[in-house]
C-alpha positions as CSV (number, residue, x, y, z in Angstrom):
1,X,12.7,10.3,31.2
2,X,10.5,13.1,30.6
3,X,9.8,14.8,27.3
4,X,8.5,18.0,25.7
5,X,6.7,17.7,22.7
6,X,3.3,18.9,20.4
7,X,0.9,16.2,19.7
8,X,-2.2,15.6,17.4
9,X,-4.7,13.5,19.0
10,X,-5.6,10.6,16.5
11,X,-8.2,8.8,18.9
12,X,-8.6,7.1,21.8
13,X,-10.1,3.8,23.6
14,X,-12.0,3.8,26.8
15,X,-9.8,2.3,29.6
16,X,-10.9,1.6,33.1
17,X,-13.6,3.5,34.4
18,X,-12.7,7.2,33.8
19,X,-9.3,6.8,32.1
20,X,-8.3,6.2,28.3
21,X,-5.9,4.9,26.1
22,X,-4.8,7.7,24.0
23,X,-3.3,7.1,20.3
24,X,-1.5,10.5,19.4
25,X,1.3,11.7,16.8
26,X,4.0,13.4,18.0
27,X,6.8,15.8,17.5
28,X,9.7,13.9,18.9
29,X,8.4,10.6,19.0
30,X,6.1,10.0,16.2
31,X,3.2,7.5,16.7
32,X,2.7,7.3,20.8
33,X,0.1,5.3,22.8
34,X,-0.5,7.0,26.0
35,X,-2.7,6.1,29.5
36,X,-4.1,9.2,30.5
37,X,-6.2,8.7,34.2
38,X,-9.9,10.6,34.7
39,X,-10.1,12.3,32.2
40,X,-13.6,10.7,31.8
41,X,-15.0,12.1,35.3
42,X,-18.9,13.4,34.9
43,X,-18.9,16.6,36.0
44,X,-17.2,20.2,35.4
45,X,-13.3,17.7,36.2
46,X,-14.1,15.7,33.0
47,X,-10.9,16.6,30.2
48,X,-12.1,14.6,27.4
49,X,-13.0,16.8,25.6
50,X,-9.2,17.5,25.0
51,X,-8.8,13.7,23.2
52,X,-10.6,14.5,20.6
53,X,-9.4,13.7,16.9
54,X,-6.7,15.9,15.6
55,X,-6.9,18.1,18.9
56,X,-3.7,19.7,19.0
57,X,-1.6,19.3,22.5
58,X,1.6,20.8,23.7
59,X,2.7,18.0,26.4
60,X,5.5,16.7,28.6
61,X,5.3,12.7,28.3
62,X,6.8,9.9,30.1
63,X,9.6,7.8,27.7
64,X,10.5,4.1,28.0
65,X,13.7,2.2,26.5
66,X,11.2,-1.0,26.6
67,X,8.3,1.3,24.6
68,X,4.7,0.1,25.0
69,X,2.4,2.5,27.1
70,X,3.9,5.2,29.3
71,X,1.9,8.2,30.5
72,X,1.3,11.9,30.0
73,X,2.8,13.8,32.6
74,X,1.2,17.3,31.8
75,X,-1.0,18.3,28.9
76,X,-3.2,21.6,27.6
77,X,-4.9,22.4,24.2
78,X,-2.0,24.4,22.0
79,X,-4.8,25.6,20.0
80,X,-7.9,26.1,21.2
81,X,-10.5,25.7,17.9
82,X,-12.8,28.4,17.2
83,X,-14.7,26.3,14.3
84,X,-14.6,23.2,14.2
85,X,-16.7,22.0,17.0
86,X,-19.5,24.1,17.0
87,X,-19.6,23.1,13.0
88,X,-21.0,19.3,12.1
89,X,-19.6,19.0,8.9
90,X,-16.1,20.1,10.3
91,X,-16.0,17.7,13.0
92,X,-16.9,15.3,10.4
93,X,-14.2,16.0,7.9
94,X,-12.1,16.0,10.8
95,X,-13.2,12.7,12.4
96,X,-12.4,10.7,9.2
97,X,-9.0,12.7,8.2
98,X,-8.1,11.4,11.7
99,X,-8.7,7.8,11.2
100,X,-6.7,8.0,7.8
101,X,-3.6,9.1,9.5
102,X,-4.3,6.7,12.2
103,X,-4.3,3.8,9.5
104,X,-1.4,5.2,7.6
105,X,1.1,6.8,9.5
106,X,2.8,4.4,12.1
107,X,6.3,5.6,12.4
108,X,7.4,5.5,16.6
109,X,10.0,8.0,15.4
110,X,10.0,11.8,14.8
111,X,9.2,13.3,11.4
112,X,9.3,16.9,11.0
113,X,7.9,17.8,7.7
114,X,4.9,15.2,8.4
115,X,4.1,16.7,12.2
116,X,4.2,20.1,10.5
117,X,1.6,19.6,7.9
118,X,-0.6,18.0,10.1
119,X,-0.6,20.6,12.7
120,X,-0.5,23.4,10.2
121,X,-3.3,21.7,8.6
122,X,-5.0,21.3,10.7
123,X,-5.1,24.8,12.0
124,X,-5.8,26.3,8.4
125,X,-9.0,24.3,8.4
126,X,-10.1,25.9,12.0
127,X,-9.5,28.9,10.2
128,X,-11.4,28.9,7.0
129,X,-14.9,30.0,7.5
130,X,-16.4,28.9,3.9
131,X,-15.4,27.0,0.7
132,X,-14.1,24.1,2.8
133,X,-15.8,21.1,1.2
134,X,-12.3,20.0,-1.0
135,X,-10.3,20.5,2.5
136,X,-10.8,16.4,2.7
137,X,-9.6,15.7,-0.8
138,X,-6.3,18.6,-0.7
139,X,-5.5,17.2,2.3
140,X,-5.3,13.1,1.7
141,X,-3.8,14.4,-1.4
142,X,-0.9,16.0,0.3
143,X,-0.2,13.2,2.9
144,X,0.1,10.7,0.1
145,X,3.2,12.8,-0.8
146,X,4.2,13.0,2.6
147,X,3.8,8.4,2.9
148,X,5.9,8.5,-0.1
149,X,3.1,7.4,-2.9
150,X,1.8,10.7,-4.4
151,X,0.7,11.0,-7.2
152,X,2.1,14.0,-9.9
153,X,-1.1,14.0,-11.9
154,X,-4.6,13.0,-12.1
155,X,-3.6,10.7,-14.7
156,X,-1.3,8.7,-12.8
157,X,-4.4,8.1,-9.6
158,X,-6.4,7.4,-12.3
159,X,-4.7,5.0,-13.9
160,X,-3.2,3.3,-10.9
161,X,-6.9,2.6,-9.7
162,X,-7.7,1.7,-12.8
163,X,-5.4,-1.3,-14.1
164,X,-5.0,-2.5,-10.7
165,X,-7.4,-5.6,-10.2
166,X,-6.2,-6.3,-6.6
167,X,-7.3,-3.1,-5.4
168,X,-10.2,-3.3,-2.2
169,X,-13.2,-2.2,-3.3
170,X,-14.7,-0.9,0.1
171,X,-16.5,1.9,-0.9
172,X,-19.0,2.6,-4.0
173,X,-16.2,4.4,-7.3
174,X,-17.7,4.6,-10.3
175,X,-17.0,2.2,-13.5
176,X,-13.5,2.0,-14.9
177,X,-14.5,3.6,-18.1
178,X,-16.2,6.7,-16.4
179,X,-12.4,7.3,-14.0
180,X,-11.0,9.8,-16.8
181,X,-13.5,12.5,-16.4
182,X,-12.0,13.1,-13.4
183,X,-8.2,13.5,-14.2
184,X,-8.8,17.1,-14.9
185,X,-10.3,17.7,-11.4
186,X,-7.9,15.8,-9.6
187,X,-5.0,17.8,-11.2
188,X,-6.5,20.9,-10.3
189,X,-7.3,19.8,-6.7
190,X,-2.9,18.8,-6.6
191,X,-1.4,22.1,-8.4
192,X,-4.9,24.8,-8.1
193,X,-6.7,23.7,-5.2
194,X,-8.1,27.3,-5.0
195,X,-9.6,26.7,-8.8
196,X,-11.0,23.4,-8.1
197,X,-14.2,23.2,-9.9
198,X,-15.8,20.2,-8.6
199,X,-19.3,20.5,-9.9
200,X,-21.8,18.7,-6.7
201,X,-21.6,16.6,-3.5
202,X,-21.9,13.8,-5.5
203,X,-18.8,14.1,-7.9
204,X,-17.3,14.7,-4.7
205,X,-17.7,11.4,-3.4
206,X,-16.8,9.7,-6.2
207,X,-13.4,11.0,-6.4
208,X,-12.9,10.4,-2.6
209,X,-13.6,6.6,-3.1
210,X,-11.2,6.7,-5.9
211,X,-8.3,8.5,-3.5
212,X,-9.4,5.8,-1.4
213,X,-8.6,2.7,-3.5
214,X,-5.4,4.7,-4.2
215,X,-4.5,4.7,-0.8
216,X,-5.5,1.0,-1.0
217,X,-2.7,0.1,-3.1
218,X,-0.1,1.7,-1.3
219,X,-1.3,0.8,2.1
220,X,-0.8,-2.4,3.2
221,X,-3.7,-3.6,5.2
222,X,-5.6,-0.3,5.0
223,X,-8.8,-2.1,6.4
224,X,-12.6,-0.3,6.2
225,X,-12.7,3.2,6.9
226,X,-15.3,3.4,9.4
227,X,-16.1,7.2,9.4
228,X,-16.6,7.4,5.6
229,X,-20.4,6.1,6.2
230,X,-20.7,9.5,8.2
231,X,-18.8,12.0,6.4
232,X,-20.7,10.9,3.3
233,X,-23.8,11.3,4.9
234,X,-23.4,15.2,6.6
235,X,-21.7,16.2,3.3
236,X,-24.5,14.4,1.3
């Protein structure tokens, strides 16, 4: 059975010798793992470019009863960036919001309101030209509301990470006693992300190691987030 649908590239595996394994969200059918044949080729045939993270796709895709891998029968860019490619710290932001959903969002089953944000998301970021560098924080933000954990203040990440000893520590947060002087940002991040005063790069990464020990605690199994190394070092 063949299906119409949008999808948002999450990543991909090498497969064979010019084909991949494709990992994308869709509109119909949620979380899909796709074949897709030389797209890999050297040369001016090569389509690879089109799997990267959070390219968006308008596609008509094989379905199986049984699940497991089934194919893409056709597929083209539904938004062709103007941005992000050409900027590093774009492609950056983008290659480590990718693996977040990747890790968090699972579902083999259509969900409107999540597909929608993503894609409209992700498009709003092509779009903005400057004043980008909370997009990564709004954004994780938002899709904790959409995983059904988020937060209604910067009080209630704050204390969460807090008083919650069996939280991972993968990445470098600062001391429990220093997590309140950032309440106030993260509430203005959730209700005026256009005020957000975060002060410096640095400030910047703490708070993003403390969303991520508050995904942590909702996400079973959330593992090591293997882009963080390189978004922290182009936003440095």
């Amino acid at each position: 059975m063949l299906v119409k649908t949008r999808g948002i590239v999450l990543n991909y595996i090498k497969f064979r010798e010019s084909s991949i394994i494709a990992k994308v969200y869709t509109e119909q059918l949620g979380v899909q793992s796709y074949i897709v044949n030389s797209v890999r080729k050297k040369g001016t045939g090569s389509r690879i470019a089109l799997f990267q993270p959070f390219t968006l796709l308008d596609m008509v895709v094989y379905t199986s009863h049984k699940g497991g891998l089934t194919r893409i029968s056709e597929y083209k860019s539904a938004y062709p960036f103007a941005t992000i490619p050409f900027d590093i710290r774009k492609s950056s932001i983008l290659l480590f919001l990718s693996e977040m959903v990747s890790r968090t969002v699972k579902e083999e089953e259509e969900n409107p309101t999540l597909f929608h944000f993503l894609f409209n998301a992700i498009i709003e970021f092509d779009e903005l030209q400057d004043h980008f560098e909370n997009f990564h924080l709004v954004f994780l933000l938002h899709l904790s509301h959409h995983l059904g954990f988020g937060p209604s203040s910067g009080t209630e990440i704050v204390e969460q990470v807090a008083f919650s000893p069996n939280a991972q520590s993968l990445t470098d947060a600062p001391p429990v006693l220093a997590l309140q002087a950032y309440e106030q940002l993260f509430d203005q991040l959730l209700h005026t992300p256009e005020q957000a005063a975060v002060p410096n790069g640095k400030v910047r990464r703490e708070m993003l190691s403390i969303l991520i020990r508050y995904y942590q605690l909702h996400v079973e199994r959330l593992g090591e987030i293997k882009s963080l190394a390189i978004l922290s070092e182009v936003l440095s």
